[in-house]
N, C-alpha and C positions, 0 to 999 in steps of 0.2 A: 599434474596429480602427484600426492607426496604422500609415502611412509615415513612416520617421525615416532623416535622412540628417545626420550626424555628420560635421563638418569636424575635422581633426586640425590637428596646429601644425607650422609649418617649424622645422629645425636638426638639429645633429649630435645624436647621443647624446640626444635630447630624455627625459628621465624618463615611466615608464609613468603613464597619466593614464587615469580610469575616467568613463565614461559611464550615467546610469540616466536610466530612464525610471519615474516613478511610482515614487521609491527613496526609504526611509527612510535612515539614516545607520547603515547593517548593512555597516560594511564587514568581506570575509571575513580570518580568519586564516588563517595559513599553515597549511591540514590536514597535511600531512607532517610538518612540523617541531611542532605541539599533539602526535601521535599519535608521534613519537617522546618525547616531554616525557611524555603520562602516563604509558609504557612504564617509565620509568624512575623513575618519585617513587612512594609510595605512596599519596596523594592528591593531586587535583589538581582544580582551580575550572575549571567548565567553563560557558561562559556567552556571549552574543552582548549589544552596544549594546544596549538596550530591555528586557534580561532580565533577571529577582533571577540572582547567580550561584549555581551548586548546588554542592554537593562531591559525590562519589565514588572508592572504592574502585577504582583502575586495573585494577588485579594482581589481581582477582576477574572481570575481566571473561575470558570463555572465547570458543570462537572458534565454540560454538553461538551466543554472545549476540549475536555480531556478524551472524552468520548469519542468525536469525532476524529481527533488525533490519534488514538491510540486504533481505529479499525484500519490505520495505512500500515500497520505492523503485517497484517494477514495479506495485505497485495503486496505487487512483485515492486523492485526497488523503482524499475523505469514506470510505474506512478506514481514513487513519490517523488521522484525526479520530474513529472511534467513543470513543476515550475520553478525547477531547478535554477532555470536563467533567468529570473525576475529578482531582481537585490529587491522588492519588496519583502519577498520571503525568504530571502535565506536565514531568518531567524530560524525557522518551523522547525529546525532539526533538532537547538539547542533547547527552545520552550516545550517539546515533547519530552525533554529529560523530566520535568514537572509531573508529566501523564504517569505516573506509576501505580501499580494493584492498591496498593494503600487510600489513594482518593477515589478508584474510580471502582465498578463493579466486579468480582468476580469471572475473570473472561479466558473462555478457552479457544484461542482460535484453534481455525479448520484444519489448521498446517503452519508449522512453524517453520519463518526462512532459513534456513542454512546458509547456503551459499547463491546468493540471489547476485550477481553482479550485473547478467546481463540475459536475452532470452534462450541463450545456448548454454551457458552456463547458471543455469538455477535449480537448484536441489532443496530440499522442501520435505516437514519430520511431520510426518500424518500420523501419527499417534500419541495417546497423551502421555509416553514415556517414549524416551529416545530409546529405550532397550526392546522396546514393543516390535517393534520392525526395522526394516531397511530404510532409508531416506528413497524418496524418489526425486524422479524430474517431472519438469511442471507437466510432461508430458503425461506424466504416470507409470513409467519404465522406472523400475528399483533399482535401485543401487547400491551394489555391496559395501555398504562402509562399515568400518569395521573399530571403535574403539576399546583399550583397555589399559588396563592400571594395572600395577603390581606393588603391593602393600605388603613391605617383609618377602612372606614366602607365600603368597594369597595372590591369586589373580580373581579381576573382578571384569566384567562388560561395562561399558559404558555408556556402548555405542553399538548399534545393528540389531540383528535381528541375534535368537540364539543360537550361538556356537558350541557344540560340542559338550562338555560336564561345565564349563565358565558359569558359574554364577551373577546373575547381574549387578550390579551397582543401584544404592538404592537411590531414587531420583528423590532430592527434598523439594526442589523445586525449578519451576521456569520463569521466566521473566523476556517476553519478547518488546523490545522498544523497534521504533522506526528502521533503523540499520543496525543495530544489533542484536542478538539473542541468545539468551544468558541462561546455563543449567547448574546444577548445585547437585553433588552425588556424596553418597557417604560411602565411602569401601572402606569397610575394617576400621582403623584407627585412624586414616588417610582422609580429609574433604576437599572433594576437588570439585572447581567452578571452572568452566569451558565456555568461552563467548567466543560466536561468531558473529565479524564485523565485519559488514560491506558499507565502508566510507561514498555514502552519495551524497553530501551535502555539503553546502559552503565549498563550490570550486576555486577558490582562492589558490593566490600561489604558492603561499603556503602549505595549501594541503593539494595539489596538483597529481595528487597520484587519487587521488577519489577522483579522477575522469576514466581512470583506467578498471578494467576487468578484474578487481582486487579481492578476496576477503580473507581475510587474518583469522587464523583461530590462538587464541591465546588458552596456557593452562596454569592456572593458581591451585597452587596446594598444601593445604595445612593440615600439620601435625606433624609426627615424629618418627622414627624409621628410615631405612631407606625405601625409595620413591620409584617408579617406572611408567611413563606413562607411551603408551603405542598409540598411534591415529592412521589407520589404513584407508584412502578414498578409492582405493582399485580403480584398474588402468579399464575400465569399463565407463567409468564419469567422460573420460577424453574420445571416447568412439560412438558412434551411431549406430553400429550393429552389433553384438556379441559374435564374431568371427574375425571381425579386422584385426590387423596384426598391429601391436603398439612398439614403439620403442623405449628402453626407460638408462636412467645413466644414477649412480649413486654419489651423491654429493656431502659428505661428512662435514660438520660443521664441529663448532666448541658446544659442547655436551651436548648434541641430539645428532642422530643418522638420519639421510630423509634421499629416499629415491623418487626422481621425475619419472612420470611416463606420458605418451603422447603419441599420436598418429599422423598422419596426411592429413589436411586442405579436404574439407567436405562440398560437395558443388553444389551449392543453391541458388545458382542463377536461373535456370532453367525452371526450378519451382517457381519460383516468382514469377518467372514472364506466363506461366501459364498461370496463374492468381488474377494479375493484371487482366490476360483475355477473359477471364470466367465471371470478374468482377463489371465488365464493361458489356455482359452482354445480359446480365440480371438488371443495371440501370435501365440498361435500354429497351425493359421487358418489368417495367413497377407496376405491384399491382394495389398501389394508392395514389391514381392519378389524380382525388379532389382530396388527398390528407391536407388537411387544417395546419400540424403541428409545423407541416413541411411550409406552409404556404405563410406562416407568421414568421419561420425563420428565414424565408426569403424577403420577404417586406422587411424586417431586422436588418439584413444584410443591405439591404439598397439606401437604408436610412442611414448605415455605419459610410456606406460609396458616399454618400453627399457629404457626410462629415470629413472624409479625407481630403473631397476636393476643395472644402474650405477651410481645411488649414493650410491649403497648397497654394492658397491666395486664390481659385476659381468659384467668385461667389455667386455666378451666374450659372455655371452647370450645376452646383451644389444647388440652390435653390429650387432648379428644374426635376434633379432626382429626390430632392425630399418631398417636394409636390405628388409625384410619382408615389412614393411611398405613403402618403398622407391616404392618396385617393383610393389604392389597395387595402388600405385601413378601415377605409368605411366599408370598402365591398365582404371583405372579412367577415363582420360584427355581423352585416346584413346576410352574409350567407350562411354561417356559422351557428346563427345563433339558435339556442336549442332550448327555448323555457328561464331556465334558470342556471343552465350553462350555455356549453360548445361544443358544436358535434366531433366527430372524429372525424367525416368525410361530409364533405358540401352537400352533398346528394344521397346524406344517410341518416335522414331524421331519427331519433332516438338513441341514439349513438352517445359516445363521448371518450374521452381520451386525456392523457397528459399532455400539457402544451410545454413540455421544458424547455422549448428553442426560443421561448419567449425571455426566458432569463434571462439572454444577455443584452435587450434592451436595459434594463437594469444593472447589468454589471458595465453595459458602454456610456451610460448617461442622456439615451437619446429622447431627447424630446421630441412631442406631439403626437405617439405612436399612440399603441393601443392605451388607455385610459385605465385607469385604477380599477376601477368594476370589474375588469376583466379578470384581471389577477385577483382579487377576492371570491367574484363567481365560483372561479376556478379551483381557490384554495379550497373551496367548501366543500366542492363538490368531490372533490378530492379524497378530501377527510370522511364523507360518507361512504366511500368504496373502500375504506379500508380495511383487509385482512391480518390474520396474526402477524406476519412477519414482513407489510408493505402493502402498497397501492398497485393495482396491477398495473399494466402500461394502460389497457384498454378495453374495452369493456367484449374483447373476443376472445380472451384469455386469460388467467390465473396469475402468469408468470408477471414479473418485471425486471426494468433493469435499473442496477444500484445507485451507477451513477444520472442516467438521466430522472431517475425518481426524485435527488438529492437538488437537481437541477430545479425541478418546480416545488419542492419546496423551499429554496432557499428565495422565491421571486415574490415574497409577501413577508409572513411575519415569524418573528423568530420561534413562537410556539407551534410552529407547521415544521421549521426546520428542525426543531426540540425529537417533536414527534416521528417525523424521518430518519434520524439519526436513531433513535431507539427503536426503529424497526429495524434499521440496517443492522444494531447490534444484537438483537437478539437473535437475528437471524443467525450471524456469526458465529453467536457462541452456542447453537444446540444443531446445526445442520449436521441430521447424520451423514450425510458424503463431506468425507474428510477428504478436499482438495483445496490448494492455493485457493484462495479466497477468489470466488466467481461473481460476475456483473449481472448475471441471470441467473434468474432461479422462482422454483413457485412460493406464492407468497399464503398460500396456504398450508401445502405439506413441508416448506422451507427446503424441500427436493432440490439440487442442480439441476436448470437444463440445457447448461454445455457454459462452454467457454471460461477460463480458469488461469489467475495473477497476468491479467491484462493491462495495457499502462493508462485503457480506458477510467481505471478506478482512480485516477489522478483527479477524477471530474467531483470524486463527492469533496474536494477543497473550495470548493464554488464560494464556500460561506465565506470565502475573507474576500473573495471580488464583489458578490455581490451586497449592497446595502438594505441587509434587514431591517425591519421598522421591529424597535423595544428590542433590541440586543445591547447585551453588556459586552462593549468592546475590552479587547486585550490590547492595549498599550506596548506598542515595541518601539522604541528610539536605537536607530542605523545609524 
């Protein structure tokens, strides 16, 4: 944890001069003026210091893709880290530079990341000004962070909640991308821009420190005067309880002061082994012993077992467990079947439910499984259940969840997943409970109900594994 206090330069007109703390040589481009430039080329090289550059297809991107991209800003960084290790994707981090307020809608997320590097370290700005309050953790415990400016002989906030006669800094603006998140403050004659950047993307060796627990805050500021800028994270970020004792050491550098603090080794082994017993003894105690959703993604899975075994060269037990599969396929359809859908439970006529487990027949390629009808039945049936802000899971409750919702509709057609995506975001940007972006929530009153920046939300990226029918692909050459 670090106090940093940044001295500025005297003169007139002094040129905008940037401050980092723990910063590689990433300096940003101008997003406005890149996202009018691809708008108008038909390709265009899109790349950051430390990165191979990519090309992409501008004019194919749509303003679902931006869409869809731009709700991984409100989850926590380890989902957008799930497909971190697929060089299919490690474009996604640079083609989100494109995703900015100017193409896509008006969006406020729930909670802005601060410092998301990892699920001990993630702090999160729930209000629609950073002066509004304390940042919290994804937990919902505050934390006192404390910024401020000194403009001449004017101190301003910048940061936290109110202190004392300090008057705030006025916020022009936010800008949250993928692993960044960017504010604009005007104090007095002083404009200063503060970005926090947690580097999760492109593990290359080059950028080899984005595997580690990093996020840089950098400070740009223009105008004239002399400058002061303070950033207090308090020794309360590094502890678990407000009574631990921290240790902290002052480390002076060339123009900024900045003291560490930090505590002992927290013990969560013992959490966990009791997670694991609690976990093992709900399985062993489900009370959806004829679920549908569960019983397709097991057939799924036995059809994927045969396909390993024949590229292992065993074309003889491969065979025997696609047969296997084949024949749980028909008993499915025969026991499932509910009119004009599929039940939720074998033995719950009128029923019905989301089949998402079904999608990765479609994202694995597997043939002879369930048939086309299926996933149309399904889409439709779908779309008639649906409320302001999403599809509920099932027809016993309101709620859903974000990413398996994202899941069935990405297993048909792209105007199902069009529609999914714009429940997800509307949801996004009006849910009164200002927390990390949550997987659950009612899709009526757009309520949370529980669980909050899980790296489950990796799951609504579905749409580039799986193959929608009438989608304008986005073109990326690796």
């Amino acid at each position: 944890m670090a106090r940093k206090l940044v001295r500025g330069r005297n003169g007139e007109k002094q040129r905008p001069h940037r401050y980092e703390h723990k910063s590689a040589s990433h300096e940003k481009e101008d997003i406005d003026g890149f996202v009018t430039k691809a708008l108008s080329e038909e390709r265009v090289e899109v790349g950051m210091p430390g990165f191979n550059t990519q090309s992409l297809d501008a004019k194919k991107m749509t303003a679902i893709d931006c869409r869809v991209y731009r709700l991984s800003c409100s989850c926590s960084i380890a989902a957008f880290g799930a497909f971190g290790a697929m060089s299919r994707f490690m474009m996604l981090g640079r083609l989100l530079l494109l995703c900015t307020f100017s193409q896509a809608l008006n969006f406020r997320p729930p909670c802005a990341p601060l410092d998301v590097a990892s699920p001990y370290q993630s702090t999160w700005s729930c209000t629609d000004n950073l002066t509004d309050g304390s940042p919290v953790h994804w937990t919902g415990d505050a934390l006192d962070w404390v910024g401020l400016i000194r403009v001449d002989n004017a101190v301003y906030r910048w940061l936290g909640q109110p202190v004392l006669d300090v008057a705030a800094a006025q916020q022009l603006s936010i800008d949250v991308l993928p692993t960044l998140t960017r504010y604009v403050f005007q104090a007095g004659s002083a404009r200063l821009t503060v970005e926090f950047l947690t580097p999760a993307v492109d593990h290359d060796k080059e950028f080899v420190w984005a595997t580690c627990p990093v996020t840089t805050v950098s400070f740009l500021v223009e105008g004239s005067g002399s400058v002061e800028v303070y950033f207090d994270m308090s020794a309360a970020t590094a502890t678990q309880k407000p009574d631990q004792e921290v240790t902290w050491a002052r480390e002076p550098g060339p123009g900024i002061e900045v003291m560490r603090a930090g505590c002992g080794g927290v013990a969560v082994v013992a959490v966990v082994a009791v997670a694991v017993v609690l976990v093992a003894v709900v399985v062993g105690h489900g009370p959806n012993p004829h679920n549908v959703n569960l019983a397709g993604k097991g057939i799924v899975a036995l059809s994927a077992y045969a396909e390993l075994l024949k590229l292992s060269g065993q074309e003889t037990e491969s065979a025997k467990y696609q047969k296997l599969a084949q024949g749980f396929v028909d008993d499915w359809l025969h026991g499932a079947a509910d009119g004009d859908h599929f039940r939720r439970q074998y033995d719950l006529p009128g029923t019905w439910s989301q089949k998402y487990n079904l999608v990765w027949q479609k994202v694995l390629n597997l043939q002879g499984l369930f048939p086309d009808s299926v996933f149309e039945k399904e889409a439709v049936e779908y779309g008639s259940r649906r409320q302001s802000y999403g599809i509920p899971l099932d027809d016993r409750h309101n709620y859903t969840k974000a990413d398996w919702s994202t899941w069935s509709a990405a297993f048909y057609k792209q105007e199902h997943f069009t529609a999914a995506i714009d429940d997800l975001w509307r949801f996004a940007a009006s849910t009164p409970d200002r927390a990390p972006l949550t997987d659950w929530y009612d899709t009526i009153t757009g309520h949370m109900k529980g669980f909050r920046a899980r790296p489950v939300m990796g799951g609504i990226y579905i749409g580039l594994l799986a193959p929608l029918s009438g989608v304008k692909d986005v073109q990326i050459v690796v």
